[in-house]
N, C-alpha and C positions, 0 to 999 in steps of 0.2 A: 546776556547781551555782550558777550567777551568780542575785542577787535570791532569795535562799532563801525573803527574808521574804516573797516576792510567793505568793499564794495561788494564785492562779489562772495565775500561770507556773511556779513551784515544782513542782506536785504536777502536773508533765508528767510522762511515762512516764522520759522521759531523766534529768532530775533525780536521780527515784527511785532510779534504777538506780545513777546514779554515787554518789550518797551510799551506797545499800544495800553496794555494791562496797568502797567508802572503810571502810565497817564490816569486812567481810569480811575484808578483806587487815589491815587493821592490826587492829580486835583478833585476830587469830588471833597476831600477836607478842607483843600486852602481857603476857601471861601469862610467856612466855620474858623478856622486860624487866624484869616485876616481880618474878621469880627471880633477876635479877644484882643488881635495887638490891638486896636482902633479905642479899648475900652480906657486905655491907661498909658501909650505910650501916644507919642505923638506922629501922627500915620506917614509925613510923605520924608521923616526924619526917618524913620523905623523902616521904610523902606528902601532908604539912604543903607543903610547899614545892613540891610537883606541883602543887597545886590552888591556893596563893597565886600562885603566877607568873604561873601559864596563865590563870585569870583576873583577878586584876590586869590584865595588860595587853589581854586581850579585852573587860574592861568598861571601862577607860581610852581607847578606839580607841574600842570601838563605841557607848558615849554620848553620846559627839560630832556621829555620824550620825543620820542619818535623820528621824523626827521627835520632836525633841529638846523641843515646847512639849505635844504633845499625847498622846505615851508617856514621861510622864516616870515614874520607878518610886517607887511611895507605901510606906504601910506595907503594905496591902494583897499588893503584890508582894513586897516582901520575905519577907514571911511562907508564901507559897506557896515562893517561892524558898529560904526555909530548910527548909521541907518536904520538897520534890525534892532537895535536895541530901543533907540527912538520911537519904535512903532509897535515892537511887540512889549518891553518891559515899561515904559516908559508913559509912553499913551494907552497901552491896551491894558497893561495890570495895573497900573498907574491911575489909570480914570476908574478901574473896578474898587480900587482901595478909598479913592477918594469919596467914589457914590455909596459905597457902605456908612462912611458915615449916617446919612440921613434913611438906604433904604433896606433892609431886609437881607441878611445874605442869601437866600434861596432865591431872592428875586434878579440881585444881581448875576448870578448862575443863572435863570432863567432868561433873560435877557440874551447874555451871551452865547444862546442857543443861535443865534441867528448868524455866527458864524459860517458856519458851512453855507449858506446861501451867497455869504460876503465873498466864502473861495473860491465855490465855483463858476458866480458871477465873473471876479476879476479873472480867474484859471482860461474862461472862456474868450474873454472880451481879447484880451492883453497878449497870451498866452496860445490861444484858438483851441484848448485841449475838449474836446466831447464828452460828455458823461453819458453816459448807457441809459437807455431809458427805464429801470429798472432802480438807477442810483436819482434820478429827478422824483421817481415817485416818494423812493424813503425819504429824501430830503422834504419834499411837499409833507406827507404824513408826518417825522420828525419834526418840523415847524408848528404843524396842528396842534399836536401834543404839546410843546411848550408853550404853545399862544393858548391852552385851557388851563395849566398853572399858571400861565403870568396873570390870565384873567381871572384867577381864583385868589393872587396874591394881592392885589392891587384894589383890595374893596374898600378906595374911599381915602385911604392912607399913607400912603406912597409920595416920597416927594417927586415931581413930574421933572425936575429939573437932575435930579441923580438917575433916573431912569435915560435918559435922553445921555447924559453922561456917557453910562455904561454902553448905550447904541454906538455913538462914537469911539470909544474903547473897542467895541468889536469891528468895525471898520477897520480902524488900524494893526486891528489884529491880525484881521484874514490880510491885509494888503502886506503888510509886515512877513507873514509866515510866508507866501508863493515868491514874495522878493526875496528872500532865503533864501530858496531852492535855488535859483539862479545866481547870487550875488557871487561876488569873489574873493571871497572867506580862505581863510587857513582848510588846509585838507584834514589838518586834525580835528574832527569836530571838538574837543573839550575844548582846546584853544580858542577857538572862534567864541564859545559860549562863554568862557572866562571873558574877552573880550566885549561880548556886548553886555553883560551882567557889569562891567565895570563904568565902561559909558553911561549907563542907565542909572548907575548908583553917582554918580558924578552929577548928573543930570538933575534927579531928587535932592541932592543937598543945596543946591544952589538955589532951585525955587523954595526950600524948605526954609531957608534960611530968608529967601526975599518975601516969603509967607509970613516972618515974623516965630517960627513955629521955638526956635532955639528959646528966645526969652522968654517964652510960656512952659518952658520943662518944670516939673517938679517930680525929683526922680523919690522923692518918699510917697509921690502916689502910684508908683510901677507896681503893677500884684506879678507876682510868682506868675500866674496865668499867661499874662499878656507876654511876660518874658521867657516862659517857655512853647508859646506859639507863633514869637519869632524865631527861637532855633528850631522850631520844624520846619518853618518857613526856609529855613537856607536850608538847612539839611535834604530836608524829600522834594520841598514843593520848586527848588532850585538847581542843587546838585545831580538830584535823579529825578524830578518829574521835568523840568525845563529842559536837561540835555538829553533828555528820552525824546520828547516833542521835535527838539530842534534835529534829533538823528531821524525821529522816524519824516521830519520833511523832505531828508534827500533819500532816502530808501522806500517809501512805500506813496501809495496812490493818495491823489489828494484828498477825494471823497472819504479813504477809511480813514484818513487821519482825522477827517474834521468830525468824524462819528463821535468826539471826545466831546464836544461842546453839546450834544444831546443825552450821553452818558451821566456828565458832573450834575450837570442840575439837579437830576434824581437824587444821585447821592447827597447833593448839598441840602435839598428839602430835607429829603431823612435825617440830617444832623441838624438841621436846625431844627427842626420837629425836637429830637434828644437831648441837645445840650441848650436850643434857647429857648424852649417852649413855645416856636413856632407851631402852627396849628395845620392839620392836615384832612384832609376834605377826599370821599368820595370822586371827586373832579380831579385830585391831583392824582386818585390810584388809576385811573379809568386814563387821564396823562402819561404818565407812566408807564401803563397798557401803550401804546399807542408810541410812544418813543422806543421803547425798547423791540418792538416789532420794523421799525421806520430801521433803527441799527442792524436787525437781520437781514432785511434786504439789502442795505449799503453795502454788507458785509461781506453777501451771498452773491453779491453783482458785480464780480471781476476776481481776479489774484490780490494778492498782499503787494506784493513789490509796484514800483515805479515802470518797470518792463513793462508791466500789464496796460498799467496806463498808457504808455508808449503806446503800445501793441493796437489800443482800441482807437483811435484814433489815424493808425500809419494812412490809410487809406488816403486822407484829408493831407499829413504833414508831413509824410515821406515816402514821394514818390522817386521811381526810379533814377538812379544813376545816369544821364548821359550825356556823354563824350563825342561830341558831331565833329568829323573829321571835316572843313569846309573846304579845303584847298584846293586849285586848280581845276576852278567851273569852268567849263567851256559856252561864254557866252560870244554868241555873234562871230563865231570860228576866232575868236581872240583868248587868251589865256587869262581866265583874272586870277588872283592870288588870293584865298580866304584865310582866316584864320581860326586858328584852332584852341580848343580850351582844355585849360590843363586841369591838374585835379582837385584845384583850390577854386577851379568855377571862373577863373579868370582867361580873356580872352587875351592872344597874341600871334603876331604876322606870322606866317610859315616861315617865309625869306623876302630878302629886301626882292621888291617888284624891281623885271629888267625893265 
């Protein structure tokens, strides 16, 4: 994924794919990672320190590059970039770390299946973008399949109050990611991501600290575990699963990106199944069945890039070019004077009227 920030090399099919992949395989972990920090560190502190590091040193590296006189980051940027951060690290992983406490991490992956509904809801509403009939159905089928493990996870045990959490997390999630695409960010993407990883980790220590969490630390109960599934946590699930996510929003179509939130759960059950002794049921393979075919058709139902998207849609959101010359109607054998539109869409007199 060399040159991410290049447009027109970036949003090659291959790019696509390997960031899309990079998404794939590692959050399908964070979820099993964000359940060991939770076991012995303290969660919205530890998250504090996920998002200061990771970007700390991704916006320390990547300001140095590229072009450093003509993207430089105003108030402007920041402000979007406190935006996106707010809504995708902030409330959307932010509510997922907190609702693990009391439920399941397979279930919280499950939950957040409901993302892609959230995108293409707002994509539509907000945005007017069309999805292919083809990509409503995977979506529909993808939903089904999560809504047969969430109903398989949920027998009786589940706190309803971290469940409902996590719903809200996804909200802010998909609303968060489609205001990305459009915000007015640094052109470097790692810039913008150092940026809003810093916001976000600014964010957590302040309620961390009005939570009380600081004078509950007892750092002789931290296990080796917990602290080395926070440095994966900066490492993959930040460095390169979060700036993969955040590239593939301005480079590829929205339905394939959101194909990630029907992906992870899978993976997230299978880990929890291996590392917590979560239990796995006939229901969730036949789930499984059922998501990973909803993925092939999302997948199968347009291009990789953002063009495509463009493309399927022009009909409805970009119609012709035109330029009406109106001047010098002959009304009533009198000369009227109209005016003409330039190429910003803006109208103006031909010449002052005699």
């Amino acid at each position: 994924m060399s040159s991410p920030g290049s447009e027109s090399r970036g949003s090659h099919p291959r790019f696509v794919w390997a960031a899309l992949g990079a998404v794939y395989v590692i959050w399908s972990t964070t979820y099993l990672a964000i359940r060991v920090v939770n076991e012995t560190l303290p969660p919205l502190l530890a998250t504090a320190i996920r998002f200061l590091v990771a970007g700390g040193v991704l916006y320390t590296i990547a300001i140095r590059t590229g072009d450093r006189g003509g993207d430089r980051p105003g108030p402007r940027q920041w402000r979007a970039a406190a935006i996106v951060g707010t809504l995708l690290m902030f409330c959307g992983n932010g509510g997922v770390v907190w609702a693990e406490r009391t439920i399941p991490s397979g279930m919280a992956a499950l939950v957040i299946a409901t993302v892609p509904f959230w995108m293409v809801a707002i994509d539509r509403l907000v945005y007017h973008h069309r999805q292919p009939p083809a990509v409503l159905v995977g979506l529909v089928l993808g939903f089904v399949g999560a809504a047969i493990l969430v109903g398989g996870s949920i027998a009786g045990h589940v706190d309803p109050t971290g469940v409902l959490l996590v719903v809200g997390a996804a909200i802010c999630w998909a609303t968060g990611s489609l205001y990305q695409r459009h915000a007015p960010l640094p052109r470097r993407p790692f810039v913008g991501a150092g940026m809003q990883m810093l916001v976000a980790g600014a964010m957590f220590v302040v309620v961390g600290f009005g939570t009380g969490e600081l004078g509950r630390i007892d750092a002789s109960s931290f296990s080796r575990a917990s602290i080395l599934a926070l440095g994966y946590l900066i490492v993959f699930g930040s460095w390169i699963g979060f700036t993969s996510y955040l590239w593939l929003l301005r480079n590829a179509r929205t339905s394939l990106v959101s194909t990630y939130a029907y992906v992870t759960p899978v993976g997230a059950v299978l880990l929890g199944v291996v590392f917590l002794n979560e239990t796995i049921t006939l229901r969730t393979v036949v789930a499984g069945t059922l998501i990973v075919v909803a993925v092939a058709i999302i997948i199968t139902a347009g291009g990789v890039a953002r063009a495509a998207e463009a493309s399927s849609d022009a009909g409805e959101e970009r119609r012709p070019e035109v330029k009406p010359q109106l001047g010098l109607e002959r009304v009533g054998g009198t000369e009227q004077h109209g005016l003409t539109e330039d190429g910003r869409g803006e109208l103006h007199a031909d010449r002052e009227p005699r």
